[in-house]
N, C-alpha and C positions, 0 to 999 in steps of 0.2 A: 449162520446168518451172513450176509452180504453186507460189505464195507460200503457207507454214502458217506460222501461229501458234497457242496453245492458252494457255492461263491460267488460274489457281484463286481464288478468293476464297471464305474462310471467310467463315460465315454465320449460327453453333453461336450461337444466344440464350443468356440466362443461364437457370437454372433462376427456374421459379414461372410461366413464360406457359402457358397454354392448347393442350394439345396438339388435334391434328385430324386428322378422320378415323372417331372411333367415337363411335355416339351413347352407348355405355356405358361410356365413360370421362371419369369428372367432374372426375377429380384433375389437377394439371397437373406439367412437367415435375419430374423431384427430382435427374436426373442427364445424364449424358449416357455413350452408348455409342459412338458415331463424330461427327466432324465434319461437320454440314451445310453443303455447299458451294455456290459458283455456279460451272462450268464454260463455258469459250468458246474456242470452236475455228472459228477464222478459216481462210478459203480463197480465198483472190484477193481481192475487192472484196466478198464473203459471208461470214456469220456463224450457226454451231448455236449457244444457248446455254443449259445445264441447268440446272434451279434445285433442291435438293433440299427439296422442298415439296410440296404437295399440288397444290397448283394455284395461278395468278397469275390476275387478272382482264386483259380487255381494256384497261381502262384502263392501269394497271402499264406491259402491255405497249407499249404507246403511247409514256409517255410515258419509257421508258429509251430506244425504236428514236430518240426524238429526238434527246439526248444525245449518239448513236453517229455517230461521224466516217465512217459508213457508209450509201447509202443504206435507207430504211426497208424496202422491199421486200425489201432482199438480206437481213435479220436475221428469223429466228427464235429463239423464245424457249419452250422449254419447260419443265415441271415435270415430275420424275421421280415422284413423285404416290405418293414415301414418306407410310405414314402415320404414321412417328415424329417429325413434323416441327411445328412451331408453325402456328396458325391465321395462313393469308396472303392471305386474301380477306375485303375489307370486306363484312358482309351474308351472308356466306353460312356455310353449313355449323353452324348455331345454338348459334354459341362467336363471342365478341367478339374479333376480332385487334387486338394493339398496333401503330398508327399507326407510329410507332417503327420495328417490324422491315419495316414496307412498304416504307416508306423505305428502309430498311437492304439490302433486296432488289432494288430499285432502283439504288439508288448501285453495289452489285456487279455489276448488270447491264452495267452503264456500264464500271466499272472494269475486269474481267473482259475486256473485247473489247477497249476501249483498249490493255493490259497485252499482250494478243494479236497485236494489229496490230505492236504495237513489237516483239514476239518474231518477227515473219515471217522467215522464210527457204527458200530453192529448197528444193521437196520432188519424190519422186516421189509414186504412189498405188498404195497394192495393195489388191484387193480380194478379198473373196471370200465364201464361205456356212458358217458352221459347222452341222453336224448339232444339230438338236432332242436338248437332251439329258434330255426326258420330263418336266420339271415341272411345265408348263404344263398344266390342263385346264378346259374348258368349266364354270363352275360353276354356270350356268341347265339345263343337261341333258345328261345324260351319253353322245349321241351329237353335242353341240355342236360348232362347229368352234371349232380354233385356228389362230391366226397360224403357225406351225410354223416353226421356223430362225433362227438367227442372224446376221443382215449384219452384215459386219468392214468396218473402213477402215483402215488402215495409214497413215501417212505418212511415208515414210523420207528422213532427210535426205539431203546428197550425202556426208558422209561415212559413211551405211549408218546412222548410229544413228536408233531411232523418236524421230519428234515429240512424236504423237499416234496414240493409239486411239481409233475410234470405234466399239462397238458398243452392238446394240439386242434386246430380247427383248420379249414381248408378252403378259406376267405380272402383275397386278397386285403393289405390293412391301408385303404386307399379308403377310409370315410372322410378324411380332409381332403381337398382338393387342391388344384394350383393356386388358389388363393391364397391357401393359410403359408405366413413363413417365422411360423415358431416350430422350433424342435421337439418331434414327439414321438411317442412309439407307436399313435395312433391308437385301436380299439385293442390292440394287448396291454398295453400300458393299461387300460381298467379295469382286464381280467387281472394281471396280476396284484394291483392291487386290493381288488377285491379280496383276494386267496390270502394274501399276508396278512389282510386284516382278520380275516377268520382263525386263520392258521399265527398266530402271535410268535415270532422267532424263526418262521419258514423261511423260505426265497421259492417262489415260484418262478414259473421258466417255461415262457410260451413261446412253442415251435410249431411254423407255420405248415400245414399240408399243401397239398397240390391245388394249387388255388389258380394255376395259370389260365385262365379262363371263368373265372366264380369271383365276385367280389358281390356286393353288397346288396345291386342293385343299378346301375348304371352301366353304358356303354362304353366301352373304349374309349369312344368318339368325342362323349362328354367332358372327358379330363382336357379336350384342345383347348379349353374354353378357361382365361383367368377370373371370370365374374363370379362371385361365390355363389349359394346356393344352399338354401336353408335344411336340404338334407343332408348336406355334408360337412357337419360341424364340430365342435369337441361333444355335445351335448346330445348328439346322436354316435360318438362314438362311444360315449361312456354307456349309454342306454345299449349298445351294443355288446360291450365289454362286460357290465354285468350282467345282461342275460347270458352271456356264454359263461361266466363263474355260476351263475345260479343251475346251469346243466352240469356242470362239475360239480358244484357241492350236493346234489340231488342224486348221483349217479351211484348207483350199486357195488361198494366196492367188497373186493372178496382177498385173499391172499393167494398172491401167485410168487411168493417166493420160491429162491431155486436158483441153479448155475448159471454160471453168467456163461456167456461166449461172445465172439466178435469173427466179422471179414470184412474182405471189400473185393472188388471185383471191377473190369474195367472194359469200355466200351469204346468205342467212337463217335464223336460229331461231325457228321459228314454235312457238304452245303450244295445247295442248290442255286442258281442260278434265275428268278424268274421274269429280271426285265430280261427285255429284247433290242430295247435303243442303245445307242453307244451312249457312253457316261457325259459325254461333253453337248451331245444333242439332251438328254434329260436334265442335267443341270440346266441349262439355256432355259429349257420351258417352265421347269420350277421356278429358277429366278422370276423369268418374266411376271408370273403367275402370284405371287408372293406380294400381299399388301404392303406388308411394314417388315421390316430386318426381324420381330418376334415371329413371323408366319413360319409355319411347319414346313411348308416349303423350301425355306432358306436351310434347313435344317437335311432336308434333301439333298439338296442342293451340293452343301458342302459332303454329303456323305457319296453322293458320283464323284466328285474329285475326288477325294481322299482314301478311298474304301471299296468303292464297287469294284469286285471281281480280282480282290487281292486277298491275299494268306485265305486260300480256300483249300488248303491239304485237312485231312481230317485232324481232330483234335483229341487227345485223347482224354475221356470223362470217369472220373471215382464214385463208385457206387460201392457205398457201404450196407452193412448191416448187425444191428446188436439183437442177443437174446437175454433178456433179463429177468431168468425166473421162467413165466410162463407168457410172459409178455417179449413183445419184436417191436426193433423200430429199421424201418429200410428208411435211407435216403441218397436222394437225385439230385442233381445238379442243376440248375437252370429254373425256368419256369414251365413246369410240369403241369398238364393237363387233367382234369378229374377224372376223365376217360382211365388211364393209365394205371392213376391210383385203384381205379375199381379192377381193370384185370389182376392187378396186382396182390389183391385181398381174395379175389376170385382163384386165382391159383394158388396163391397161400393157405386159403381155407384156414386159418386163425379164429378160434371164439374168442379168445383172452386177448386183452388189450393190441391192437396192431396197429402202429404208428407210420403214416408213410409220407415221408416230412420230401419238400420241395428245397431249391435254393441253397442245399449241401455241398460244400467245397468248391464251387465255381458256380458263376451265375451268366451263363454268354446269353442270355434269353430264352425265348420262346423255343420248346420242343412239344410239336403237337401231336394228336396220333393221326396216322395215315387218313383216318378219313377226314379229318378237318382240312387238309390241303384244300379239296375242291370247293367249300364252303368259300376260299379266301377271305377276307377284311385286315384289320388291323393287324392281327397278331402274325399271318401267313404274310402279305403284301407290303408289311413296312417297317414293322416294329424291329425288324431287324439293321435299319437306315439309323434311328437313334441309338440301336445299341452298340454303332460301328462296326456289324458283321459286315464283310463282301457280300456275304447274298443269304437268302432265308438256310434256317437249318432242314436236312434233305430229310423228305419223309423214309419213313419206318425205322426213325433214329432214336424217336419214343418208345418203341419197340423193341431194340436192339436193349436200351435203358433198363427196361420193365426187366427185358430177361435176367441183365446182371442183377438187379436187386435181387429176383427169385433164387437166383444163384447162389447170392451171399446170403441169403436170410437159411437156404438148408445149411452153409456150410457154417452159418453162427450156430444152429441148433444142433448140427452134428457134434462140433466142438466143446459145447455145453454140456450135451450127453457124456462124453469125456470125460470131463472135469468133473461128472458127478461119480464118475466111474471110477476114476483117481481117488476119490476123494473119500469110498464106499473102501476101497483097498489098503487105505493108507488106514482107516478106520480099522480094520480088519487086522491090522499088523503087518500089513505088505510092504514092501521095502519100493521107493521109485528109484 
């Protein structure tokens, strides 16, 4: 049987830091609505680990995988990419993050797995697929594709009670809007409490898929806007949160225990370039243009001075992957497109649970795939101004991503193979 552990560390800052996520939200926290946690759910000598945050940087990432009494490669680390959550990347998304909670995000990383390792005990694994339960949609066009489905992981101990849950959906968790400034995890905060409640002594652990372009129902363009708005509320997130627990606890699960394995593999983010005026002619007109010091413009603005067309050498991105049993989880760094996740599954060819989680070990934005360039909007033309990149990420870098995933998800399963081979030998009386 396979060793589980799972662990919680609260993370809830105090009210008055700088929330992130909307450029039209200047006010900062005043309360809080749920607990921001870090989640870690250990699996043999491998480690998933959730932050609820917007996104971590590379760095962050780095330097908690060191800390971890596990190797680097077997740990990822992601952010479930609420945006009820404090500013956690230095530099980026043009709001100041306090030092302080990076740290504070860090140590939990740490904490969280350690805490985990010491809770391990024999599990089985069930896995299985819940039904799409419809709230996901394309918000670039409205024959867009979505990730579609639900991968479940079960952990059941030997005496039947659940460990852990792991499920994933591929939604952006933007059901609050710039209005709201209490702290939340937004529409996973009600899957997982949904699951705890069912599951009595669990820790569920919801990690987000490729939702970079899929949220709820709304435009980009909508979040400009601080006036609330009665579909975007706790009370449509919750109504959210438990339709997606009600697709996990309905979903078919089966046992797909079995050897563990782990990789990573590594790519480039290359940028593009796509104004054409000089930085000091574009800031001028944005200023100009620019009702009140909140307008998105100002927000331009400051990003030609500061940004355009600087630290544009490629970057280099970690793209993991685990096998667990009969189930896979790949993950990508940034805000990954639904497009991608599906070639992704499509070359994989996986029946058994397959995870392909977004916002893993660095978050620099928007990675869309080649054919979204010519579409432009938000995500191609700008989104890269608030996240303090020089210039948009350069097409077929989604691409290049996809591949390493693929990369890393045979050389997890080859490795698994391995270890089941080792392990068939050692059985056998063979000496390693």
């Amino acid at each position: 049987m396979i060793q589980v552990g799972a662990a919680v560390i609260d993370i809830t800052p105090p009210n008055g830091l700088a929330m992130a996520g909307f450029a039209a939200r200047t006010g900062v926290a005043v309360g809080y609505h749920d607990d921001l946690t870090v989640r870690a759910l250990v699996v043999d000598d491998t480690a998933v680990v959730t932050v609820d945050v917007i996104g971590i940087d590379a760095d962050l990432s780095a330097r908690a995988r060191a800390r971890i009494a596990l190797r680097d490669q077997a740990i990822t680390i992601t952010a479930t990419h609420t945006h009820g959550g404090p500013v956690s990347m230095l530099g980026r998304l043009s709001a100041e993050a306090d030092p302080a909670f990076i740290l504070k995000i860090e140590d939990a990383v740490v904490q969280a797995v350690d805490r985990a390792i010491t809770n391990q005990k024999p599990a089985r694994l069930l896995g299985g697929i819940g039904v799409e339960p419809g709230f996901a949609s394309n918000r670039r066009r409205m024959d867009g594709p979505v990730d579609a489905g639900i991968p479940v992981l079960r952990f059941e101990s030997v005496e039947g009670s659940t460990i852990a849950i792991l499920v994933s959906y591929a939604c952006h968790p933007v059901v609050l809007g710039a209005d709201n400034l209490n702290w939340t995890g937004d529409y996973p905060h009600f899957v997982r409490e949904e699951l705890e409640i069912t599951f009595p002594g669990a820790i569920a652990i919801f990690a987000t898929g490729c939702a970079g372009d899929v949220n709820t129902g709304h435009s980009a363009t909508a979040s400009l806007t601080p006036l609330a708005t009665p579909e975007r509320s706790f009370a449509r997130a919750k109504e959210i949160g438990f339709g997606i627990a009600k697709s996990v606890l309905e979903a078919r699960l089966t046992d797909v225990s079995g050897n563990v394995g782990h990789s990573e593999a590594f790519g480039d983010i290359c940028f593009e370039q796509r104004e054409h005026e000089a930085p000091k002619i574009l800031a001028k007109s944005w200023r100009m243009a620019a009702k009140d010091i909140s307008s998105i413009e100002v927000i331009w603005a400051n990003w030609a001075e500061k940004h355009m067309g600087r630290d544009l050498s490629p970057r280099r991105a970690r793209v993991t992957a685990l096998k667990w049993g009969g189930a896979g989880i790949v993950a990508l760094p940034g805000e990954i497109f639904a497009e991608t996740a599906l070639e992704i599954r499509e070359s994989l060819a996986q029946k058994d649970p397959l995870f392909i989680l977004a916002y893993a070990d660095d978050n620099p934005g928007y990675i869309p795939p080649e054919a979204d360039y010519l579409r432009g909007g938000y995500e191609i033309d700008e989104a890269h101004r608030f996240y303090g990149l020089g210039a948009t990420v350069a097409p077929r870098t989604a691409e290049h991503l996809a591949e390493a995933g693929c990369k890393s998800a045979e050389m997890a399963r080859v490795l698994a193979a391995q270890t089941r081979s080792t392990k068939i030998y050692l059985t056998q009386g063979g000496k390693s």
